[in-house]
N, C-alpha and C positions, 0 to 999 in steps of 0.2 A: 849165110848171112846175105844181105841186101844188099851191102854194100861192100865189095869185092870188086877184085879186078878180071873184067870178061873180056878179051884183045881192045883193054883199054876204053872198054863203055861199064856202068854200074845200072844191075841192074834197077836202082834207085832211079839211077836218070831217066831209064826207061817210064817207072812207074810216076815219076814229074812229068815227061814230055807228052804221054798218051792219055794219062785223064786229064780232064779239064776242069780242073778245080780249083780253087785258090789255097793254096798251101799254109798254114799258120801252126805257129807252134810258140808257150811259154818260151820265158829267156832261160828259164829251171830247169826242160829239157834240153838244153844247148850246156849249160853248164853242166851238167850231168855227161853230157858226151864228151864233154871236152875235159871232166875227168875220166874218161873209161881209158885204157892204153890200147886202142882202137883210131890209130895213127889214120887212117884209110877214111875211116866215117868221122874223124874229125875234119878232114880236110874235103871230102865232102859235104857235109853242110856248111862248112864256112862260104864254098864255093856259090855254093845252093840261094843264102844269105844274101851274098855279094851280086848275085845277077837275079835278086830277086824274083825268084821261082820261092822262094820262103820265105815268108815275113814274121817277125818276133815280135811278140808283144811280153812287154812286160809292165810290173807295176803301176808303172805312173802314168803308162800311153793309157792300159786297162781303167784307170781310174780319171783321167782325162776326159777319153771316150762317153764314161756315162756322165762326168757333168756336161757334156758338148749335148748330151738328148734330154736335157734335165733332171735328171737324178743326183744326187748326191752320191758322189764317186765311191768317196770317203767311207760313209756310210753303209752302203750297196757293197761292195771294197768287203769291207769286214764281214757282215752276213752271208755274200757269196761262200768266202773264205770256208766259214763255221757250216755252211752248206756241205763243202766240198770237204772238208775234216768228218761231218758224220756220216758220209758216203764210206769213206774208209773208215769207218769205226773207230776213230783216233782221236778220242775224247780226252785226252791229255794235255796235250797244245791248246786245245778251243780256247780255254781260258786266256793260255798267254795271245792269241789274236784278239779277245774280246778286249784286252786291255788298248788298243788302238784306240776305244769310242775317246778314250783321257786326251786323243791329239787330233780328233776332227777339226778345230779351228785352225790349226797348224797349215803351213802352206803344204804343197803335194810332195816337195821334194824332204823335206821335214818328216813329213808321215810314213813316206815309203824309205826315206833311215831308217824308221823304228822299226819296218816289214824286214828292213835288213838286219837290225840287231837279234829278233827274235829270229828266224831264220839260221842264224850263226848259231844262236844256243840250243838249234836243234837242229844241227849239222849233220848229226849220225841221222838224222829222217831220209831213208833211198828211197821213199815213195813222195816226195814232196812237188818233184816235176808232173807224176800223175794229178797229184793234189791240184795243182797250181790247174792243169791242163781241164779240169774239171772245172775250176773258177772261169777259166777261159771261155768252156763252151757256153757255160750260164749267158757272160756278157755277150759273148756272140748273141747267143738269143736276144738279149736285151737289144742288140745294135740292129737288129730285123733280120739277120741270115736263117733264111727259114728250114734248110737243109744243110746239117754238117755231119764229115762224114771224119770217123776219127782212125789215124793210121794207127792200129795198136801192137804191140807185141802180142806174141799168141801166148803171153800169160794169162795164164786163165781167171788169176785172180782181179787184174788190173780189166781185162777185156768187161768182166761180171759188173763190177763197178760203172765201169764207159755203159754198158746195154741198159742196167736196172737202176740207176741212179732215179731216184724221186723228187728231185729237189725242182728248180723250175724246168718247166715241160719244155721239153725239147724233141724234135725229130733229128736223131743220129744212129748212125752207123756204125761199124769199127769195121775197116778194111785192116785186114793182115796178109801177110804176103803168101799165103796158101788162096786169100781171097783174089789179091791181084791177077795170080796164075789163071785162073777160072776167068776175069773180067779178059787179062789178054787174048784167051786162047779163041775168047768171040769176037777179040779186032783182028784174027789172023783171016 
């Protein structure tokens, strides 16, 4: 695991302190860890959080963001979403996210209720933090970061998804910790 105890350094910290990246991650992956019984990486990323080396976005900052470039948050919001639902073949939900267009007038904190009602009714979803994480890089694109590079697990299914995704064009990566090894052993 990444995050382990090495005389008290992780090699997580490691792979924060030597690239130079800006770190981001859904608030769905943070929930998601902080359901795991992985005491060690939860307290890890809090820490990560806290002296920000990690910054979280979630719903309503994501939706913020594109009305702050002119877009319709709201709007943008929901299609990313259904974007990012047929990336994963998860044609079930689409529906219940297309039902959002009913509270585009709604103010932002209003709207991202109902992301949290729907959300709760599809609780048993363990891929929703990838999901979400794919919404995220869209809007990235949309906010001008023209290079992201995404830490993924070396599942293979979730990694397929991050490389071959079609939806807006993006240049990204998936660093995994087998790719770290390879990046460190050329800072050594």
């Amino acid at each position: 695991t990444i995050v382990s105890r090495n005389d008290e350094l992780f090699l997580a910290d490691n792979m924060v302190s030597l690239l130079d990246f800006e770190f981001v991650c859904h608030e769905k992956i943070i929930d998601e860890i902080n359901n795991s019984t992985n005491n060690d990486l939860k307290n890890w990323i809090k820490k990560q959080i806290s002296c920000k080396k990690i910054n979280v976005y979630d719903d309503e900052i994501i939706i913020n963001a594109l009305d702050s470039i002119g877009i319709s948050g709201k709007v943008m919001f929901i299609n990313l979403m259904i974007e990012s639902l047929r990336a994963f073949c998860d044609n079930t939900i689409i529906n219940r996210y297309a039902q959002l267009h009913d509270f585009i007038l709604e103010t932002n904190s209003i709207f991202c209720s109902e992301i949290c009602k729907i959300e709760s009714d599809i609780a048993n979803d363990r891929d929703i933090g990838e999901k979400k994480t794919i919404l995220l890089l869209q809007v990235l694109r949309y906010l001008g970061n023209d290079e992201i590079i995404i830490f993924c697990s070396d599942d293979k299914r979730a990694r397929n998804v991050f490389l071959t995704f079609d939806g807006i064009a993006y240049n990204a990566s998936c660093l995994t910790v087998l790719s770290f090894f390879y990046i460190f052993r050329k800072r050594i």
